[in-house]
C-alpha positions in Angstrom: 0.0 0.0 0.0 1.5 3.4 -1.4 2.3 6.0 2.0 2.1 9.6 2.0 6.5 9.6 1.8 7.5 6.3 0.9 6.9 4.6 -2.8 5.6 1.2 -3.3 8.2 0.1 -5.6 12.1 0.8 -6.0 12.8 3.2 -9.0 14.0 0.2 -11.0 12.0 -1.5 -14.2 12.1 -5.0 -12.4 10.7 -3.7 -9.3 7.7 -1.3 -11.4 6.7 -4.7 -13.0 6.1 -7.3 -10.2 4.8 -4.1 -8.3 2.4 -3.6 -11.2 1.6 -7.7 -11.5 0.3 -7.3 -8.0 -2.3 -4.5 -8.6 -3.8 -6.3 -11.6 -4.7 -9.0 -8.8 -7.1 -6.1 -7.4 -10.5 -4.5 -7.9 -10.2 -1.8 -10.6 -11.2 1.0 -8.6 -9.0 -0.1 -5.7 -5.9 -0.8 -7.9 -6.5 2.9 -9.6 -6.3 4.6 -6.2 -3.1 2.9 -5.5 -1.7 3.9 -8.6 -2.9 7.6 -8.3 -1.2 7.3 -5.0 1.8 6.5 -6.1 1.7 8.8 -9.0 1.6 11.5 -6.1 4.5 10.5 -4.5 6.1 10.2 -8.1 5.6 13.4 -8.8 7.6 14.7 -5.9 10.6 11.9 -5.7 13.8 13.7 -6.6 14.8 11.0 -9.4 17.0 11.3 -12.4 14.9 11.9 -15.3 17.1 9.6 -17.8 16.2 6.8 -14.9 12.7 8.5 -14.2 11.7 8.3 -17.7 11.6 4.5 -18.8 9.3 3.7 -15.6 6.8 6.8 -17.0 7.1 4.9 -20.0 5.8 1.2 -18.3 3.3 3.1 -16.2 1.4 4.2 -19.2 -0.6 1.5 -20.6 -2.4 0.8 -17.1 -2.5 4.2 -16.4 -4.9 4.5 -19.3 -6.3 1.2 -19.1 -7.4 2.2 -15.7 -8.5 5.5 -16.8 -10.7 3.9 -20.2 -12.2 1.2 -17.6 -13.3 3.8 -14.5 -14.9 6.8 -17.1 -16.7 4.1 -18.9 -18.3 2.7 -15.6 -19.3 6.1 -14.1 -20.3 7.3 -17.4 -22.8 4.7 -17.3 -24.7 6.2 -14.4 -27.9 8.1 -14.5 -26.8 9.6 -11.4 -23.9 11.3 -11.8 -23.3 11.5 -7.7 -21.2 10.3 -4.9 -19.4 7.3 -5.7 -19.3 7.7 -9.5 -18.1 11.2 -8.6 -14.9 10.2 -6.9 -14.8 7.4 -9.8 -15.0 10.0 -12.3 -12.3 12.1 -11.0 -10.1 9.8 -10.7 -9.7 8.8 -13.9 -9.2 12.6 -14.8 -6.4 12.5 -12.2 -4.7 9.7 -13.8 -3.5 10.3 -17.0 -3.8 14.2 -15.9 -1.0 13.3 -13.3 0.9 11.0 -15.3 1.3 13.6 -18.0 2.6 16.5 -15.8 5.8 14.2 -14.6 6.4 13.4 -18.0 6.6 17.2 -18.6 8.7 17.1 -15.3 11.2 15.4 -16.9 11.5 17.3 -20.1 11.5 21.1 -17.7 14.6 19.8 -15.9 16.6 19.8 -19.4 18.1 16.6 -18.7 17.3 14.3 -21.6 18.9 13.3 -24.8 16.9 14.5 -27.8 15.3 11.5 -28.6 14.6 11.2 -24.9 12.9 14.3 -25.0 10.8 13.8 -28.3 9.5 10.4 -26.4 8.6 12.0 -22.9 6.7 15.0 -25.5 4.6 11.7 -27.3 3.7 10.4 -24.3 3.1 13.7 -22.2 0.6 14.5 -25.0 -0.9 11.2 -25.3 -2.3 11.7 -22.2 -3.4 14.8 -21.9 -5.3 13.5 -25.0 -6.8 11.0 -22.8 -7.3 13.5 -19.7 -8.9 15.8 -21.6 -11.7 13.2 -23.4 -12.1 12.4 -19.5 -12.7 16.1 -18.4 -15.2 16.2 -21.6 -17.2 12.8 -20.2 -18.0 14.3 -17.1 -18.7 17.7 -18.3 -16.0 19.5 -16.6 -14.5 23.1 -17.1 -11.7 22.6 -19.8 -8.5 22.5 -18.1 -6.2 25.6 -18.6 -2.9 23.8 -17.3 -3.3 21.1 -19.6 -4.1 22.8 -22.9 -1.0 25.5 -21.1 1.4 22.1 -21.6 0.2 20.9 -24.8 0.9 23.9 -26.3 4.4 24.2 -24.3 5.3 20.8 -25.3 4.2 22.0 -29.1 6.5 24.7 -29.3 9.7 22.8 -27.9 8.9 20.2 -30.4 8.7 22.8 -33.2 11.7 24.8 -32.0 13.8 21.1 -31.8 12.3 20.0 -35.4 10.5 16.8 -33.8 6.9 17.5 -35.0 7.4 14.6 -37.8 9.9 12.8 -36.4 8.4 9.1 -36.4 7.6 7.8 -33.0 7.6 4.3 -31.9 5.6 2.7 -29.1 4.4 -1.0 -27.9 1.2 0.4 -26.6 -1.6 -0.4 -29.1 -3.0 2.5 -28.0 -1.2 5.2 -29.1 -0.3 3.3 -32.2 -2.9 5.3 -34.4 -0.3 8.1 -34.1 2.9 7.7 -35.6 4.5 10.9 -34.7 3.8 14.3 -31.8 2.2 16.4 -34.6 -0.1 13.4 -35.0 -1.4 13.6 -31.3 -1.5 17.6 -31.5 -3.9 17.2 -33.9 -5.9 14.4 -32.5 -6.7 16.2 -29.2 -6.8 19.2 -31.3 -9.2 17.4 -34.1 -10.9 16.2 -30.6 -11.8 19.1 -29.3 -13.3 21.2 -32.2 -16.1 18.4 -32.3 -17.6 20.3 -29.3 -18.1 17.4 -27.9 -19.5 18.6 -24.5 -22.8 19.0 -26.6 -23.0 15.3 -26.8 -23.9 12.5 -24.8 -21.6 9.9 -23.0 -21.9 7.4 -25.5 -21.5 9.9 -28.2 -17.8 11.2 -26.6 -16.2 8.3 -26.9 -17.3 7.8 -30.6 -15.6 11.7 -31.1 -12.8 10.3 -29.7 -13.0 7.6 -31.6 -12.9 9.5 -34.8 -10.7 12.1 -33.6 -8.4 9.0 -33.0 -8.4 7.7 -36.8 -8.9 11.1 -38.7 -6.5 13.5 -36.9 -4.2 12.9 -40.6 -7.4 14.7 -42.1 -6.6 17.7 -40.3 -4.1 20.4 -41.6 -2.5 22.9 -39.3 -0.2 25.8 -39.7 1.6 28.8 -39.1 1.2 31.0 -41.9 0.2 34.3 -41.1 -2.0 35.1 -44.6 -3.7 31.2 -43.9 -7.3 32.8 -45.0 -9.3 29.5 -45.1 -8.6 27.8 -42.4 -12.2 27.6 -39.9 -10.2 27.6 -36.6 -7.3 28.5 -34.8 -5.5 27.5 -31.7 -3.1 30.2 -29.5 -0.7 28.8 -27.7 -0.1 31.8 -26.1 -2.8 31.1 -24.0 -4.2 28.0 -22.0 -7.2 27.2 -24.1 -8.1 25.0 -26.3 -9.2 26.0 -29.9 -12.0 27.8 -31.2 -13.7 29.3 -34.7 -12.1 31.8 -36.4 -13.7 34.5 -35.5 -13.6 36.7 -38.5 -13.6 34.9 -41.7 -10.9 35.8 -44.3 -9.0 38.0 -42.2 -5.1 36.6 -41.5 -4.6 35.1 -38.4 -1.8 36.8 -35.6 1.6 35.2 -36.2 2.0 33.2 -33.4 -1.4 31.6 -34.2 -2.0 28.0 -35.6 -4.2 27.7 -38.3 -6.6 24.7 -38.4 -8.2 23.6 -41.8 -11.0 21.0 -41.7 -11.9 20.7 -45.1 -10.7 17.5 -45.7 -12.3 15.9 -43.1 -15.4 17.8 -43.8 -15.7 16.6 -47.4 -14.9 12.8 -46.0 -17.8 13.0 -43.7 -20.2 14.0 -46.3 -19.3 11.4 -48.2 -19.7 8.8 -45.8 -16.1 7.4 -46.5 -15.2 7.5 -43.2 -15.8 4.8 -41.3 -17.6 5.6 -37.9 -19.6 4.8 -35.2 -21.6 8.2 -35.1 -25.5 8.3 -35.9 -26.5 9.8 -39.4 -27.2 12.8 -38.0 -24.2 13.6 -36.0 -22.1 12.6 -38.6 -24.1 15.5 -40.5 -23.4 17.9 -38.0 -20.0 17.3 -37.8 -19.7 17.2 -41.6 -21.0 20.5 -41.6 -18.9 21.9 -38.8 -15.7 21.3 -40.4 -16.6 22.4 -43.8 -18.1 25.5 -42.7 -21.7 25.2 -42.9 -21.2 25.7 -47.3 -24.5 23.4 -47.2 -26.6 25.3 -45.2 -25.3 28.9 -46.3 -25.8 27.1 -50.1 -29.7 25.5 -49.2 -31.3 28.7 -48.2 -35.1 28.3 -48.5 -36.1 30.9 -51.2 -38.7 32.9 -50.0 -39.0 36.8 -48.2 -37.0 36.9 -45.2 -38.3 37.6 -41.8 -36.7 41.3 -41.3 -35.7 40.6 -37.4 -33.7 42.6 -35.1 -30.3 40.8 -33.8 -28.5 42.0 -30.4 -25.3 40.5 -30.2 -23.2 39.4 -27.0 -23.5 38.4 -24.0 -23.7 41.5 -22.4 -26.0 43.5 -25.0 -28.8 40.6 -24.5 -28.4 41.0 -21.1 -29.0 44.2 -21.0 -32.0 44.1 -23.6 -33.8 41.0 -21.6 -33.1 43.4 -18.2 -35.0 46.4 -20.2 -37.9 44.1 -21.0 -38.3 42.9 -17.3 -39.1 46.3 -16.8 -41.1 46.9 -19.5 -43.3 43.4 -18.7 -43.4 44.9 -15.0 -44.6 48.7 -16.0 -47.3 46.7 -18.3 -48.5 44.4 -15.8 -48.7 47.4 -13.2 -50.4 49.8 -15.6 -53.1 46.9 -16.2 -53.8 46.4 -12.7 -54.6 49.9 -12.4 -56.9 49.7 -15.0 -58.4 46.9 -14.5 -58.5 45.5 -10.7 -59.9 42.1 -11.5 -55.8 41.6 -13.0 -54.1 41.9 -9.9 -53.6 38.1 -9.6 -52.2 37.8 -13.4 -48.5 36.9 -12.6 -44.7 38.5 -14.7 -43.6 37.3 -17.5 -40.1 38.2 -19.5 -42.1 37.0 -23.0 -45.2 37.9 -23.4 -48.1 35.9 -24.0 -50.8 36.0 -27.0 -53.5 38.8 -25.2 -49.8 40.5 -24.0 -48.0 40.7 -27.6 -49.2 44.3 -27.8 -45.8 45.0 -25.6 -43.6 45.8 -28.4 -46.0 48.3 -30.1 -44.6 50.9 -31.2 -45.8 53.7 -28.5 -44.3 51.0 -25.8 -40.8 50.0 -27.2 -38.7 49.5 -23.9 -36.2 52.3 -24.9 -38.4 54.8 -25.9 -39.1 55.8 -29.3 -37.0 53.1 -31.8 -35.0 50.5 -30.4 -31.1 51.3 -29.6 -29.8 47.8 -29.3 -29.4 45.8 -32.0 -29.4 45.9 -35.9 -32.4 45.0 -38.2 -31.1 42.0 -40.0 -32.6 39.8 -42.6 -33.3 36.7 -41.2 -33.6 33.3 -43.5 -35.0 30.0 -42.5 -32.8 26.6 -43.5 -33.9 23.4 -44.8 -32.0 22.2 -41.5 -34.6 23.5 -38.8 -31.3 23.5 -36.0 -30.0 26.6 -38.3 -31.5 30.1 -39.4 -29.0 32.7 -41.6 -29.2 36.2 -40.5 -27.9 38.7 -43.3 -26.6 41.9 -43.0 -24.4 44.3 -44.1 -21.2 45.1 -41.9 -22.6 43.1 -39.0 -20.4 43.6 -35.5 -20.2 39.9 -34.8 -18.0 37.6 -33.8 -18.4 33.7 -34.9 -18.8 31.7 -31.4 -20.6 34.8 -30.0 -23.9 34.8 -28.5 -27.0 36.9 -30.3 -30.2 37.4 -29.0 -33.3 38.2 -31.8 -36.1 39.6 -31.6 -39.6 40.7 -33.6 -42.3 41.9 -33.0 -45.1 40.0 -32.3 -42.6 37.0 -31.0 -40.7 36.1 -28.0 -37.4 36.9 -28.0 -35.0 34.0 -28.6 -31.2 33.0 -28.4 -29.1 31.6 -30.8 -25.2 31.3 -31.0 -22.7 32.1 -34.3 -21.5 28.9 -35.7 -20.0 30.4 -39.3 -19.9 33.3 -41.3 -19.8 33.8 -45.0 -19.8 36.9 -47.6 -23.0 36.7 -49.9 -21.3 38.5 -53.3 -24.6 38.6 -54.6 -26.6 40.7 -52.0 -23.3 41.8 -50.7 -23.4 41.0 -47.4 -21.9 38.9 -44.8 -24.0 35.8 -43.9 -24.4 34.8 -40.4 -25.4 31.0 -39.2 -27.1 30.7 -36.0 -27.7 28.0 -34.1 -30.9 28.5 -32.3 -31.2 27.6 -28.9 -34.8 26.7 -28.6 -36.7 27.7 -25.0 -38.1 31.2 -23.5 -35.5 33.2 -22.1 -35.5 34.3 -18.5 -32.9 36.7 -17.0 -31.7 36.5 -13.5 -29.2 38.9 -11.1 -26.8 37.3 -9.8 -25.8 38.2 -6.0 -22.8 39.5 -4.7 -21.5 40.6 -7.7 -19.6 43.3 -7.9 -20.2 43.8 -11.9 -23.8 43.6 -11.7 -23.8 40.6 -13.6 -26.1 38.1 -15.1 -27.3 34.5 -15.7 -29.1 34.3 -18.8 -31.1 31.0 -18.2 -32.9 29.3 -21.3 -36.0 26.7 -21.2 -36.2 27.3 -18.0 -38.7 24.4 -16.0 -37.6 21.6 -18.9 -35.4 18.9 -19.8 -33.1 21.1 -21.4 -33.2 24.0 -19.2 -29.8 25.5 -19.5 -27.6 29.2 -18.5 -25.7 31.1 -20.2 -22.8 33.2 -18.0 -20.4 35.1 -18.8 -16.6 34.1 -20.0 -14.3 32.9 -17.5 -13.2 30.5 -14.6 -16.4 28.4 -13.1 -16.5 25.3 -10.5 -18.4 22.4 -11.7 -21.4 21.2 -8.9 -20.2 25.2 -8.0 -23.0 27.5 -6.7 -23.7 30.8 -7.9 -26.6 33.0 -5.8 -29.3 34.5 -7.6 -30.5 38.0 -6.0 -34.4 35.9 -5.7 -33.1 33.5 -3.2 -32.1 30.7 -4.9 -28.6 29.1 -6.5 -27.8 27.7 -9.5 -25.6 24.5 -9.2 -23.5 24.1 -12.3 -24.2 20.6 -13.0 -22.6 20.2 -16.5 -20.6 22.0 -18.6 -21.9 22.2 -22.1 -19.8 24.9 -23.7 -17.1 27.8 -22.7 -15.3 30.1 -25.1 -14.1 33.7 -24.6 -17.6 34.9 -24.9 -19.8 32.7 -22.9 -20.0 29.6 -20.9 -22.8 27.6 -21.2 -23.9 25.0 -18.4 -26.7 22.6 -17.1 -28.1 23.1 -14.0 -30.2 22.9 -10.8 -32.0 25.3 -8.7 -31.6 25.0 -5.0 -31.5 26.7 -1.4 -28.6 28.7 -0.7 
């Protein structure tokens, strides 16, 4: 059994392989503890790297093998509490752990070359693996690993080892022959969003991400105007869209191109495990939404006025609060027999008189937002908004609104220049559900949570960018908490999460 100062084994190969023949004797979840235990005290033995690095190397395949076998048996459960918590987390903390000493060893400057470029394969492999664990359990992505990948990228570049071929005994990592191989397997990995899928679903991204990462093209090049998506590694975050479309990317960025992939998907050639119509959404994704942007359903478009970000929807739902409140207290007054008729942020049918003209919540016309000409899609997931000179972002969050219509919330998946009408082309994903707005307490910003379907299923708040806790509570200024119970999305303008009301 591993103590808080002493290792199980001696730091010698013989010694790592009886000590790991006696943990296969044991319970997986028992054995996995062990091992995190002593991947703890690893972490913090003063050891030679050249000797460290060849026991990292042995400890791999059950560090994933116990990783693959615990997030499979908790992502099983309904409920996602307790035991299959702790289960969970630990095989996060696995590979997660294994994957830092590797990039121990490579910090302390001590290893040959091809030392190096092996510690860099295997660091990366698991961060692979940590980070499709973080994604199963809906978890906050994790800055210090995406911080190391892209540390462990630019040593590889600077040293000429991105192509340098790779070999390993662990059929695992066998799908990638060299590092630039697994940088664009977690990369590939983690543009499928795949937080927006199910369990069962995230190990088929992986899955694909696995056997297609060739199909991915990455780069450097400043003037790359194509490419869909970038990754900094300058910062600790994993990649996103492009935010502007043919526009050249910073220097330091890397430019991602999905085409190939994309084209591969819609031809079915690919040989997956996804259903029909994930493997449509993803074939979309990666070659930018031409389909949808090409199938527009002819027809007058619905002139409707966008508001986009986080904060300018905010601010127009917080408007329309007290608009709905004004309404409801200027009917009472009229009419006494209403005093029971209750608030609501979208009105209903006899209410849809709130956006006439002589009531617009800002007096006189509107200020927020843009009138934009909004199209409707053979795919009813997507509507494109068209405009000229639009201030948007892709990724960003817009709220819409008409009149006679509740408002509604959609998010900025692509953008494309119309020549024709010339204009730029915005698809949005519409997230269906009325929209409530709530304050949040405490905070010093005034801010929000922007909560969506609120009272179904698929009830779900939108926050603010930045740092968030999941099962974290954030108090709302009526009494009650949100509990983030699931991560479904977080980019520089929003995070997106499940949840649950409860008692502070």
């Amino acid at each position: 059994m591993a103590t808080d100062n002493i290792l199980p084994f001696e730091l010698n190969p013989d010694a790592l392989a009886g000590w790991l023949d006696g943990l296969s004797l044991l319970p997986h979840a028992q054995a996995a503890h062990q091992l995190n235990q002593a991947l703890k005290q690893l972490k913090d033995e003063k050891c030679p790297p050249k000797e460290l690095l060849p026991l990292l190397v042995n400890l791999t395949p059950l560090t994933v093998h116990f990783s693959n076998s615990l997030s499979a048996s908790a992502a099983t459960e309904t409920d996602f509490s307790g035991k299959s918590v702790k289960i969970g987390k630990l095989s996060m903390q696995l590979p997660r752990q294994l994957a830092l000493i590797f990039c121990q060893a490579i910090d302390s400057k001590q290893l040959e070359p091809a030392e190096q470029n092996t510690a860099i394969f295997y660091a990366l492999q698991l961060i692979g693996h940590a980070i499709r664990c973080y994604c199963l359990f809906y978890d906050m992505p994790s800055a210090t690993l995406w911080q190391k990948s892209a540390q462990l990228y630019k040593l590889a570049s600077a040293t000429g080892a991105l192509k340098l071929p790779q070999a390993t005994k662990f059929s695992e990592f066998k799908n990638q022959a060299d590092i630039e191989s697994v940088i664009k397997r977690n990369l590939l990995f983690s543009l499928t969003s795949p937080r927006l899928y199910k369990a069962e679903e995230i190990f088929q991204l992986f899955q694909l991400a696995n056997q297609c990462a060739h199909l991915l093209d990455i780069e450097t090049s400043a003037d790359a105007l194509d490419s869909l998506f970038y990754w900094d590694p300058a910062k600790d975050a994993p990649p996103y869209p492009v935010r502007k479309n043919n526009r050249p990317l910073p220097a330091h960025f890397i430019a991602i191109k999905s085409h190939r992939i994309g084209h591969e998907l819609q031809l079915g050639t690919v040989p997956t495990k996804l259903s029909p119509s994930n493997q449509n959404k993803l074939a979309l994704l990666f070659s930018g939404y031409k389909q949808v942007f090409n199938a527009i359903i002819p027809g007058m478009p619905s002139r409707t006025k966008m508001v986009p970000d986080f904060i300018g929807a905010c601010h127009y739902l917080q408007e329309l609060n007290k608009l709905s409140k004004i309404n409801q207290l200027s009917a009472q007054l009229r009419d006494p027999k209403n005093t029971g008729r209750g608030l609501a942020l979208v009105p209903l049918e006899y209410q849809r008189n709130v956006f006439d003209h002589a009531e617009r919540p800002f007096g006189g016309d509107i200020a927020l937002g843009k009138y934009v000409n909004l199209h409707k899609t053979p795919n009813k997931s997507y509507w494109v908004a068209e405009s000229r000179m639009p201030d948007c972002a892709t990724g960003d969050i817009v709220l819409l609104y008409k009149e006679q219509h509740p408002v509604s919330i959609a998010v900025i998946r692509q953008q494309n220049f119309n020549e024709l009408s010339n204009a730029t082309q915005l698809l949005l994903e519409q997230i269906p559900g009325n929209c409530t707005i709530y304050s949040i307490a405490d905070a010093a910003n005034e801010a929000s949570a922007l909560v969506v379907a609120e009272g179904t299923d698929h009830a779900q708040v939108f926050l603010a960018g930045g740092k968030y806790t999941l099962n974290g509570k954030i108090a709302l200024t009526i009494g009650v908490s949100l509990r983030l119970t699931a991560c479904m999305e977080s980019n520089p303008f929003f995070a997106r999460f499940r949840f649950a009301l409860e008692q502070p």
